[in-house]
N, C-alpha and C positions, 0 to 999 in steps of 0.2 A: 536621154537628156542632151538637149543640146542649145549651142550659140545661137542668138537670137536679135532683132533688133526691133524696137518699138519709137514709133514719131512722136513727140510730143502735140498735144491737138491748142488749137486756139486759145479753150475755156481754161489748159492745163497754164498759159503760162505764168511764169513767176510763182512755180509750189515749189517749193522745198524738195531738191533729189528723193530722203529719206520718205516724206509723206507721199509723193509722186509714187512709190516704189510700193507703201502702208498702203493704198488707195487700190493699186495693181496688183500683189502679190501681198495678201492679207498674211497667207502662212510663213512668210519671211520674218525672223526678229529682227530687232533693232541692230543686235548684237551680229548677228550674221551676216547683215549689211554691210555693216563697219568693216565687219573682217573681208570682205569681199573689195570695198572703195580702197582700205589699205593696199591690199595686192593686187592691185588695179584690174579687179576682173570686171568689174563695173565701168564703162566709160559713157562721155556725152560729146557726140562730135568726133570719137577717139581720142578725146584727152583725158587725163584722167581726173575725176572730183570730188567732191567731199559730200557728207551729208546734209550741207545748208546750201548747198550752190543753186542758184534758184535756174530754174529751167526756162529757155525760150519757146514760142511757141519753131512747129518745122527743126527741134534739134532730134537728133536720134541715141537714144540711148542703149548702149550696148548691153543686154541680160544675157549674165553667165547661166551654167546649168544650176535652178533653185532648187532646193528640196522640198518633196512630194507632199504630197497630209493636206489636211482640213486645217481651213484658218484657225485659229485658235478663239473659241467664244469667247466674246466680249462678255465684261461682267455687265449682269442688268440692272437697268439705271434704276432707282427707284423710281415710282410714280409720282406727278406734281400733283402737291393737295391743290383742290378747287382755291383755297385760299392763297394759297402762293402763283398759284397761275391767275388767280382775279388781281391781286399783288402788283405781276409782273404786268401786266395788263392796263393796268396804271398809271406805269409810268411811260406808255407809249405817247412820244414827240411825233411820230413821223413812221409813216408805212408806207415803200411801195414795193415793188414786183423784187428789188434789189436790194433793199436797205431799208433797214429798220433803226431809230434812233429812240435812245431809252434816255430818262429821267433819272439816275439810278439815285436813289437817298444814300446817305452815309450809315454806315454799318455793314452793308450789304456786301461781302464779297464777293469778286468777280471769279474767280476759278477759285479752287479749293486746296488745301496744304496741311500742315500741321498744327490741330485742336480747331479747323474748322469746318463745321458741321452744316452748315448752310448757302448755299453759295450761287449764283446766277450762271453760270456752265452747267450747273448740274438740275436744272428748272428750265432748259432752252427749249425744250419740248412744247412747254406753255406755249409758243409765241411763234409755232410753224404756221398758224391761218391755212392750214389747209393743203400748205405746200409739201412737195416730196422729201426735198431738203430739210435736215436742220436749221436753222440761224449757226452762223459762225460767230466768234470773236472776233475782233480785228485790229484792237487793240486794249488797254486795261486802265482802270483806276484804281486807287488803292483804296481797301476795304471802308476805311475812314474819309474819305473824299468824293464829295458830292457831284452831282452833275450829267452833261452831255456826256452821251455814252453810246458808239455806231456799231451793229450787226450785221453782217452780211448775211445775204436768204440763200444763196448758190456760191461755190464753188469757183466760178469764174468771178462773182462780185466778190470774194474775202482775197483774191490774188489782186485785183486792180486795189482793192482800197489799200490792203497790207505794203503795198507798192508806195500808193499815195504818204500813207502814214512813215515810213521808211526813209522817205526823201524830204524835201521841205513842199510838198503841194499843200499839206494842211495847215491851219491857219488856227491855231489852240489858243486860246483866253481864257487863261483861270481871273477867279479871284481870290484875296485871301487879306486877314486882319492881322496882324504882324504886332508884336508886344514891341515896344520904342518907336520910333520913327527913322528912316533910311538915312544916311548922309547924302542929302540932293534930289530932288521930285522926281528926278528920271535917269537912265542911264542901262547899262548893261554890265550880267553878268557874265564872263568869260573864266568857268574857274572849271579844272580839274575835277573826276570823282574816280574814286576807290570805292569798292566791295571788299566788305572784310570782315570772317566768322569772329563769332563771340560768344561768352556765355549763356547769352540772350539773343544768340542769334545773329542772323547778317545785319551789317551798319552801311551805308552811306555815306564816306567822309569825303572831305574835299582835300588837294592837296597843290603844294604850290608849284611840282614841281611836273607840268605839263606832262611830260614824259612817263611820269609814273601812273597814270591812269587815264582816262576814256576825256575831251574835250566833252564838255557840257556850258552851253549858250544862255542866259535866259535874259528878255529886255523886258524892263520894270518900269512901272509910273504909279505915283503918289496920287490917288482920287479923294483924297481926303482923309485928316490926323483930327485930332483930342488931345492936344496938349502936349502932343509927344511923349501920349502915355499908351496909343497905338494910333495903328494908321490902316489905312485901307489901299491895297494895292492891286493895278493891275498885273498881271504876269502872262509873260509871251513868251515859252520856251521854246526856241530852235532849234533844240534838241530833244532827244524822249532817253536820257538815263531814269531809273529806277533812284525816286526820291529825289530827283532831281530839283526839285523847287524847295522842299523842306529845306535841302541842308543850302542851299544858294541864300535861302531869306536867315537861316540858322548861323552859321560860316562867311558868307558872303557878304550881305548887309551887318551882320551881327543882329537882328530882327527876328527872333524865333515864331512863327508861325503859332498864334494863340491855341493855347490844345496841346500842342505836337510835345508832350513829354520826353518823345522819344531823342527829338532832334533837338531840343531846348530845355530841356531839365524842369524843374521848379517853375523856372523865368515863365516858360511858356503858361504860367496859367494867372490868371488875376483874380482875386477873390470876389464876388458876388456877379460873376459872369459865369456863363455855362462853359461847360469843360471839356468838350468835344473838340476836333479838328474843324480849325476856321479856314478850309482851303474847298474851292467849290470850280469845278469847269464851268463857267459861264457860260461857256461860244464855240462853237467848231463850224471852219468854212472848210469843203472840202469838196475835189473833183466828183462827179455821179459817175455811172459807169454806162450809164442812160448819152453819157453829154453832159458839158455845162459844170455845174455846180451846186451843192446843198449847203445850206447855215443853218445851223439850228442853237436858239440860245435856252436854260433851262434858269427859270426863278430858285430865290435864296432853299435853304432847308432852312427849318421850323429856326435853330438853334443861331444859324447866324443873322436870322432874322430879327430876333431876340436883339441880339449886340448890337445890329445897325440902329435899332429904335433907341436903344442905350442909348449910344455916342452921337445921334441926331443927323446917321449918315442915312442919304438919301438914292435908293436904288434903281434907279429904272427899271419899267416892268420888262419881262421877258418876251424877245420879240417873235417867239415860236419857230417857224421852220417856212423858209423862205427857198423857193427853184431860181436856177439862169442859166443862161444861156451865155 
């Protein structure tokens, strides 16, 4: 066994060291990595890094001696029933060589966790058309929220968009029906968030005191109220924390997101309205990795559609998926 050096290639850049590493040297654990980045026998450039450090293309990374064996069998995935891959099939926006854009309905988890049995990672299979590759992820929505939703087909396209999604290149438009109405038809959020276990699990909170948690951006506009008994808002996050809108319109506005129990208690529900999550991605404009540029807009789900004919809000249709240059 011995000191070794491997170039990073074009397609490789901006992966993850550890996945770079998962991709090249299957029989390596997670854990033996680790232990290897700490005592710096792992370098990139000859310096030494960590497990997220994202790789350029032309850098060389230094492989210490690995231990020998057969990768470790992956567990096998189960098969997509015909109906979750007709399902998935569906909700196809937008197909090409690089990127695939989904309609995802609400319910639908996007990767899987604890007590969920169903989930769109574990169905990606449906939706290869033929290609070598799986579809990637590239970025998430939460199981309860509707909407635009982008797949990479290869390897090099889940590193440019994951890049894209990372920085501010993309350009996110939720919509959502808010219980109260906002103080002021437009404006921004600049407020703090905290992660933090509980008996029920991880929360969300915001906090005031900058310092104590991750910067979270979002800018807001009022598209139309009922009395100021809700409102219809647009939402533009600048940022991608986890819950990040829930607890901004919860917290922030004081305007709990119709549905959202979680982040709004009681308040969030109104009696003779449907009782699901009124938070739906509208819009996503974002770099191709073609050139240019993709938008893709996706219409209401069943449920918020329901409410807008309620309150006599008026939607525009969905403008499907648009190329540029």
């Amino acid at each position: 066994m011995t000191i070794s050096h491997r170039t990073v290639s074009a397609e490789e850049a901006d992966t993850r060291l550890d996945r770079w590493f998962r991709r090249h040297y299957p029989q390596l654990t997670q854990g033996a990595l680790q232990k290897m980045l700490r005592t710096g026998q792992v370098r990139v450039d000859g310096k030494r890094a960590e497990a997220a450090t994202r790789l350029a293309a032309g850098q060389a990374v230094r492989i210490p001696p690995l231990p020998e064996g057969p990768a470790p069998v992956p567990k096998e995935r189960a098969a997509v029933s015909e109906r979750d891959a007709a399902a998935l099939q569906r909700m196809l926006l937008h197909r090409d060589r690089h990127v695939l854009i989904l309609d995802k309905p609400p319910g639908l988890a996007v990767q899987g966790g604890p007590g969920i049995t169903r989930n769109l990672d574990a169905m990606l299979d449906a939706l290869r058309f033929e290609a070598e590759e799986r579809p990637r992820l590239v970025h998430r929505l939460d199981r309860d929220t509707s909407g635009v939703l982008v797949l990479a087909r290869t390897a090099a396209a889940a590193a440019f968009l994951a890049k894209a999604f990372r920085g501010r290149d993309v350009q996110k438009t939720y919509w959502a029906v808010v219980v109260g109405e906002p103080p002021g038809r437009e404006g921004v959020i600049d407020l703090a968030l905290v992660r933090e276990g509980g008996p029920r699990g991880e929360r969300t909170h915001a906090v005031d005191d900058p310092r104590a948690g991750v910067r979270a951006i979002t800018e807001f506009r009022v598209l139309d109220s009922a009395k100021r008994r809700v409102a219809w808002l647009e939402l533009r996050p600048l940022t991608g924390r986890t819950h990040q809108l829930r607890v901004h319109c919860a917290e922030g506005l004081g305007t709990p997101i119709l549905g959202d129990g979680k982040y709004g208690g009681a308040a969030a529900h109104l009696e003779g309205l449907p009782g699901a999550l009124h938070l739906h991605a509208r819009a996503l404009r974002l770099p191709h990795p073609d050139g240019g540029w993709v938008e893709a807009s996706a219409g209401l789900p069943t449920h918020m559609a329901e409410t807008f004919r309620f309150f006599g809000f008026e939607a525009p249709k969905a403008g499907g998926v648009r190329r540029g240059r």
